[in-house]
C-alpha positions, -999 to 999 in steps of 0.1 A, spaced: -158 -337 257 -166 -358 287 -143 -365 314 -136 -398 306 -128 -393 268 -103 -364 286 -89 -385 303 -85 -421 282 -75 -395 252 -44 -373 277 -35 -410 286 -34 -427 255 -13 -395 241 10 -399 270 14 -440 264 18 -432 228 46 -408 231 62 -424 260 64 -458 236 80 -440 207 109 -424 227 112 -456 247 116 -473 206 136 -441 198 161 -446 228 162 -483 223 170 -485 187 198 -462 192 209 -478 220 210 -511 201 227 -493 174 253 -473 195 261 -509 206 262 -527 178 285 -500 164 309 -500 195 309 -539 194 316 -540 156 347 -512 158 364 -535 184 357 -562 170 380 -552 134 399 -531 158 410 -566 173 412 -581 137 434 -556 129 459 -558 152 457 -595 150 471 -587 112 495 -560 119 511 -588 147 506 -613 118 522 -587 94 554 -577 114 560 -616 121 559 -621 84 580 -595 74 608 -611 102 604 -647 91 603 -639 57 570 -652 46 552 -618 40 543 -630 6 520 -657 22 497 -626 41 465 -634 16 465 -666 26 459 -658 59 437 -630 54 414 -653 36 417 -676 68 410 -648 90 378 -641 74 365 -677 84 366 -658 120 324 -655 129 316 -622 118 344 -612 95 333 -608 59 362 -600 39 397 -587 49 426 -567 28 453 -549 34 467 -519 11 499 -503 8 510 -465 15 531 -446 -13 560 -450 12 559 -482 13 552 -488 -24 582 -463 -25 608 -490 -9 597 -526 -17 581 -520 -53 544 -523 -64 519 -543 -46 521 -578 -51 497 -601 -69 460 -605 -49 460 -567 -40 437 -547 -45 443 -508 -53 433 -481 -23 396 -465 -26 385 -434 -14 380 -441 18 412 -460 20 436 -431 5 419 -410 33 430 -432 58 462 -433 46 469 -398 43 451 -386 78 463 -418 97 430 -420 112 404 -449 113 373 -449 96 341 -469 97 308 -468 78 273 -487 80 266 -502 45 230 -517 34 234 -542 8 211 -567 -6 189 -567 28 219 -570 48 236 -548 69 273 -544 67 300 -530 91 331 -516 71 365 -505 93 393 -489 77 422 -493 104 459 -474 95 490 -491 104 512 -460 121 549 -468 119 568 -466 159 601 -473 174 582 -488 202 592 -525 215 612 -551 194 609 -554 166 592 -525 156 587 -509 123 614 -485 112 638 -514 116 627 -526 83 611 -497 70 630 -466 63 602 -445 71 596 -415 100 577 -422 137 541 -420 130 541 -423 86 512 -446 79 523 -474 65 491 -489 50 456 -501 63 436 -530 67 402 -530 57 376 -554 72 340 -559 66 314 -580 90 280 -586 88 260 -568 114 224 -578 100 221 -604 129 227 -577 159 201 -555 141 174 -583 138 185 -590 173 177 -557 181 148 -553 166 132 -585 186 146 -574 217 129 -537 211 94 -553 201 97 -572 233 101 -541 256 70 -523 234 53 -551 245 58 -551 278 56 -518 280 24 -518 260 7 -544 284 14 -524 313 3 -495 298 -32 -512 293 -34 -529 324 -24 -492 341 -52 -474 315 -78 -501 332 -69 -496 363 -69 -454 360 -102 -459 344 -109 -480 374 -104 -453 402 -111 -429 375 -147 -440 369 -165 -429 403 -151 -393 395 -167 -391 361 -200 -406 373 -205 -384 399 -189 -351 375 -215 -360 354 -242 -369 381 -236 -337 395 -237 -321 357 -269 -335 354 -284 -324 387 -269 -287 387 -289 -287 347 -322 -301 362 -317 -271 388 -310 -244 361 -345 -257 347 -358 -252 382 -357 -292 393 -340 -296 423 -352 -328 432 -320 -342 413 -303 -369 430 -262 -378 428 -252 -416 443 -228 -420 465 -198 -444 446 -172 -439 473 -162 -430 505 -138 -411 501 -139 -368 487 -155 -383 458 -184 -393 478 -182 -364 506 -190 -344 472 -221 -362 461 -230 -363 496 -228 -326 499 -243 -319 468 -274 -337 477 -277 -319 508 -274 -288 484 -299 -297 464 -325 -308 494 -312 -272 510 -321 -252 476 -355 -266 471 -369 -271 508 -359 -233 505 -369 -223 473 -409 -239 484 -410 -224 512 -396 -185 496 -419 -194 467 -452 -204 488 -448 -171 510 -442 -152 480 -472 -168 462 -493 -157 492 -484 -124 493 -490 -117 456 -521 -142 453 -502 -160 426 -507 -197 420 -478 -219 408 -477 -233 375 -473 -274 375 -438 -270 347 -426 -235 355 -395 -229 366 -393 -227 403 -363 -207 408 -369 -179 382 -409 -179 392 -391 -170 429 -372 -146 410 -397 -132 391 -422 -127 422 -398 -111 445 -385 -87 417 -416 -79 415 -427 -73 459 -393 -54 454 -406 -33 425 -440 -31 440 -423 -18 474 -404 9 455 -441 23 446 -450 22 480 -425 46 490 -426 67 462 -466 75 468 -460 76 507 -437 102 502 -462 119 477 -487 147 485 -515 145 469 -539 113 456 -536 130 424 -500 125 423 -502 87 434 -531 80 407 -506 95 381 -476 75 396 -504 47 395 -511 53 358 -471 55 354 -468 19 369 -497 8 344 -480 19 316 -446 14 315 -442 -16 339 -471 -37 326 -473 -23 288 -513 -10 294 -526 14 272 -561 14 277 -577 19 313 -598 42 334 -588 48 371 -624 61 389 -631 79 423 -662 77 446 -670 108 463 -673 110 499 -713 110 497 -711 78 476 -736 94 450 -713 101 426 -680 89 410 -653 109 390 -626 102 363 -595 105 375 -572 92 347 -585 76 315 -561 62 294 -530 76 307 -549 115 302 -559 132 333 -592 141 341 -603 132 307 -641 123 298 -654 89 308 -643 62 276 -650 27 283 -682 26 304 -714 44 302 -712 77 317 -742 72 339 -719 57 362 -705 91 371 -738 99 384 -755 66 394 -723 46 410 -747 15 420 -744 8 381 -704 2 381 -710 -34 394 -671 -32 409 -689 2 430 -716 -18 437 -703 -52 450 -667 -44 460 -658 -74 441 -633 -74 409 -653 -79 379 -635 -100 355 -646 -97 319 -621 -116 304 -638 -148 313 -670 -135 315 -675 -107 290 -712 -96 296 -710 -93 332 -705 -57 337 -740 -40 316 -721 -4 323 -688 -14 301 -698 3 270 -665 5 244 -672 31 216 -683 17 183 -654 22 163 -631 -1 182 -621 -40 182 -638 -63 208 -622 -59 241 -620 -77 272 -623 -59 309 -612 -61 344 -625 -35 373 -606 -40 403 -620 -24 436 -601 -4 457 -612 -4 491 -605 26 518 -623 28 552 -640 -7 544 -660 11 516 -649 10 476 -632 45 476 -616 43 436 -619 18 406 -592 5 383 -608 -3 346 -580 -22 331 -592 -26 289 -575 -56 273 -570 -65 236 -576 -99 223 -539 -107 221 -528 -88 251 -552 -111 272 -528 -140 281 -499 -110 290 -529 -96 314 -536 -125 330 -502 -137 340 -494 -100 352 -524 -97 374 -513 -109 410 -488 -82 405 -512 -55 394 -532 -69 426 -498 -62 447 -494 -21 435 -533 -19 437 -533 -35 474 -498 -10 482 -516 18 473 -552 13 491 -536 21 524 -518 53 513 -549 64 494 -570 61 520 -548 82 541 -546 104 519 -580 105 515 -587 112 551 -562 139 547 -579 161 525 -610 151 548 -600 163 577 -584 194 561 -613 200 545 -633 198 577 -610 225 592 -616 244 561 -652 244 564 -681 255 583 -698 227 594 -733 239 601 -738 258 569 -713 238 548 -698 268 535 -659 274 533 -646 290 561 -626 320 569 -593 298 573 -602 283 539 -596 320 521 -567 329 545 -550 298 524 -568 301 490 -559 340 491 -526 337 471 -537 316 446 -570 338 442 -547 368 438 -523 355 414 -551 353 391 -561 383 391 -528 392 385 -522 368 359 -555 376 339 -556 410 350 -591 410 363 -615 416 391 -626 409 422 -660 421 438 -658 415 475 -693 418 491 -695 416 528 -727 405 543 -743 406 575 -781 396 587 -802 424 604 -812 426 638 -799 387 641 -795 386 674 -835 389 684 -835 358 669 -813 344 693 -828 358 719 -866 354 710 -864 316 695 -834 299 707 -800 292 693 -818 263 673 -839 288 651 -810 311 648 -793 278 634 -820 271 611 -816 312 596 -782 304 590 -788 273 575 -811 287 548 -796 322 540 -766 298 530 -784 279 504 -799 311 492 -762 328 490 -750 293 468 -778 299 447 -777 333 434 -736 328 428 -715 308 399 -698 277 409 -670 293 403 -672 323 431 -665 319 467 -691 319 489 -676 321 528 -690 320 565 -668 343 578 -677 345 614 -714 348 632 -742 360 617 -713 373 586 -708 363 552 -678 367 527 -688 361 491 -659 365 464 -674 370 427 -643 365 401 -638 383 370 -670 407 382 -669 443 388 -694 477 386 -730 473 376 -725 435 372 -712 432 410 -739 456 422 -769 437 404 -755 402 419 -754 419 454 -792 433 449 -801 398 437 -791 384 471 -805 411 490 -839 408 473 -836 365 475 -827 372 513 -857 396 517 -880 372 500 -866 344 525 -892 323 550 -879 298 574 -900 282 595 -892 272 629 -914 255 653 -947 272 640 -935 302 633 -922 320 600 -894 339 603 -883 363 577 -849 384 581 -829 410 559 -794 415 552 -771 445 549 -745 440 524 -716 468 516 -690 461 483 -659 465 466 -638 462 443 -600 443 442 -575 463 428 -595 489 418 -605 503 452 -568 488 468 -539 469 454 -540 448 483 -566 418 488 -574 421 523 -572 460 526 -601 455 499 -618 431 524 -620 461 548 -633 486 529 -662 461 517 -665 460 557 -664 497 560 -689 496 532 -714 472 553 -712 494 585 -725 526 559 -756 500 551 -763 496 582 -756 528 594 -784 545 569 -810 520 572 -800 485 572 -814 460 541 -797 476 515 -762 476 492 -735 504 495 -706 505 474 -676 517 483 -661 549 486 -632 568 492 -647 590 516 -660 564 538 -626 552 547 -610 578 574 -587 556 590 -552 561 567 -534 533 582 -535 505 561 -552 473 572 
């Protein structure tokens, strides 16, 4: 209900009621008065006859009394007058006389309490007053009664009873009462115009201001309250304008930064304030992420919490996250589909080997296939599924594309997709940055883990892999052949062509170690001229077979270096973890001590081995 109907309805509820009791008091007032004025009125008439009486009685002319009742009732006002008789009286002078008239009820009451009575009659649309007034007999003044009547002080001695139209005072009344309605009534309705008056710039501007603070909730703050006074009234359209001018200068300005930092573009009809809501919920969300993969330790860990983020906060099932190796010539899954490490899904798998065919790789541009479906030849969906729609979003790290985001969209998921991406561009854009750090990370670990010349791990690289190596051994309870290998007579080499041809050995008896091992064993430069090499799950003939292999591929070896072929042989001793110790690196010796024996008894040649060659009983 509005303001005004409040108001004009409290108001007209408050006239209403204030009328009626002012009716209610007045027509009892009148009443009350016309009552009082009535009872003194036969009270007057009454004692006009008991004077008139006691005269009568004296002079002797009592028997004239109806004549002048009937004169009395000529009186204005008076419509009949009698007078009845007590028993006492009756009792002394004999029956009544003729012309009276027996006592009534009312009458014999008053006769035998000695008290007045008086009643309102309606009769035949008139209104009628009836008093009942006793005569009390006295010794008081002279004459008084019990000189002629042998009766006690205070016996009732008979009544008069007197009867007088009253219809006049009521009509009277009734007039007078319409009157003060009216008045009353005219004020009330020249009051009501004059609340509704001062009353008017209120509800205007209550529901100016209703209308504004609406057109805000929509996200229209453009609203406008006038200005109808000068007093509060006005100071709070006033304010409320500047409000309003306050909340959207703000809300632009919060909204157009926000826009830019998530790349989003406002809609013409949206709703500004829960747009500026919805895009800083989501920076907020998006800068959670940030700290959560900051704080994480490994990019596998931030793809997953990346594939997390896909999932549950944008409802994607279906996408492939990609990684470009540090060469560029390859790429790798990462996660497809929410499975890690799983087999390439959506594309063709040549892109795993030539990257230039993922055009996102290739240009560093997102590739949207939702507006242009056959842009991207590599996006291959398997056969058995329903068309789908792609976007590739680059992920750049040292200025180069360093990992690709396939997101795979569903006919009916492509409008959702398209009104989430400036976010998704957000968490991608957080996490470039950390990526790339942590991408440098492993590279630089990596670097100290490996030799750079040959490009084989080095000997800090086993000092941290050592534990890992050995718990699966333990775990699987295998083996472990350790060979230990070292070139022969390597420093002539040195010392006849230079450091740079003693490079170039190196060089190539490291290809030729990577060759004759599985991608699986360990293949180490572990200081000089020496090599580790760690064959898993391998042990006796199998170990001993591998180890001649090398020897006879090293043996076999030509390098040439400035004109000249050069052609080396290597010493290599084994053993064999935990079968010749229950300790890893007490097994590294012994392969050691096993080298020395090889070159010892010829050089160019593989000796397992043996207890007897270790004389030494401190452990190492």
């Amino acid at each position: 209900m509005r303001l005004n109907s409040k108001i004009s309805l409290f108001f007209s509820a408050i006239a209403a009621a204030l009328i009626a009791v002012l009716v209610a008091i007045s027509l009892y007032a009148f009443r009350s008065f016309s009552i009082a004025t009535a009872t003194d009125h036969i009270r007057t008439a009454a004692e006009v006859v008991r004077v008139h009486l006691t005269e009568s009685m004296i002079n002797g002319v009592i028997d004239q009394r109806q004549q002048f009742l009937r004169r009395l009732t000529e009186v204005q006002g008076l419509k009949s007058a009698y007078v009845v008789r007590s028993p006492l009286v009756d009792q002394q002078f004999g029956k009544a006389t003729k012309g009276e008239v027996p006592p009534d009820e009312i009458e014999k009451k008053v006769l035998q309490e000695g008290k007045p009575m008086f009643r309102v009659i309606e009769s035949n649309d008139d209104l009628i007053f009836r008093g009942t007034v006793p005569y009390i007999a006295n010794a008081r003044g002279t004459p008084n009664c019990l000189q002629c009547h042998q009766v006690r002080d205070g016996d009732v001695l008979g009544a008069v009873t007197m009867t007088m139209s009253i219809d006049a005072l009521r009509q009277q009344a009734i007039l007078t009462v319409a009157g003060i309605v009216g008045a009353v009534t005219l004020f009330v309705l020249v009051l009501f115009v004059l609340l509704r008056h001062l009353l008017r710039p209120i509800s205007d501007t209550a529901n100016a201001v209703e209308e504004a603070v609406h057109q805000a909730i929509d996200g229209n703050f453009k609203g406008h309250v006038s200005k109808k006074t000068e007093d509060e009234i006005g100071q709070i359209a006033s304010d409320m304008n500047r409000l309003l001018s306050f909340l959207d200068t703000g809300l632009n300005r919060i909204g157009g930064q926000v826009a830019m930092l998530t790349g989003r573009k406002p809609k013409p009809d949206e709703n500004l304030l829960t747009a500026t809501i919805d895009m800083v919920e989501g920076l907020t969300k998006a800068s959670h992420f940030k700290q959560a993969i900051e704080e994480d330790e490994a990019k596998v860990e931030i793809y997953q919490r990346l594939s997390t983020t896909l999932q549950d906060e944008f409802s994607l099932e279906e996408f492939s996250i990609y990684e470009v190796s540090h060469n560029k010539n390859e790429m790798s899954t990462v996660i497809i589909d929410g499975n890690l490490a799983a087999p390439c899904h959506w594309c063709n798998p040549q892109i795993l080997e030539r990257p230039e065919t993922c055009r996102a790789r290739r240009t560093g541009h997102l590739v949207d296939g939702l507006i242009q479906p056959d842009i991207c030849y590599a996006f291959k969906p398997p056969n058995d599924t329903q068309q789908r729609g792609y976007l590739c979003f680059p992920i750049i790290q040292s200025g180069v594309v360093g990992s690709i985001v396939q997101l795979v969209v569903r006919e009916d998921e492509k409008e959702r997709v398209q009104a989430a991406l400036p976010y998704i561009n957000v968490y991608l854009r957080e996490a470039a940055p950390v990526l790339e750090a942590r991408r440098l990370m492993e590279t630089l670990k990596e670097s100290t883990l490996r030799d750079p010349m040959t490009g084989l791990s080095n000997r800090r690289f086993l000092e941290e892999y050592v534990e890992t190596l050995v718990a699966n051994v333990r775990r699987k309870q295998s083996h472990l052949a350790i060979l230990m290998l070292d070139l022969d007579f390597f420093k002539m080499v040195n010392d006849t062509y230079g450091h740079d041809a003693g490079d170039a050995v190196l060089k190539s008896l490291a290809q030729v170690l990577k060759q004759a091992v599985r991608a699986s064993d360990m293949v180490i430069r572990y200081g000089g001229e020496e090599f580790l090499i760690v064959l898993q799950d391998a042990c006796g003939p199998a170990a001993d077979q591998v180890a001649e292999n090398i020897r006879h591929a090293v043996e076999k070896l030509r390098v040439n270096v400035g004109g000249t072929v050069l052609q080396k042989t290597i010493s290599i001793g084994l053993s064999d973890y935990p079968a010749d110790s229950d300790t890893f690196w007490q097994a590294v010796k012994f392969a050691d001590v096993a080298l020395y024996r090889a070159k010892e008894t010829g050089r160019n040649r593989v000796v397992r081995f043996t207890p007897d060659m270790w004389t030494d009983k401190h452990e190492y």
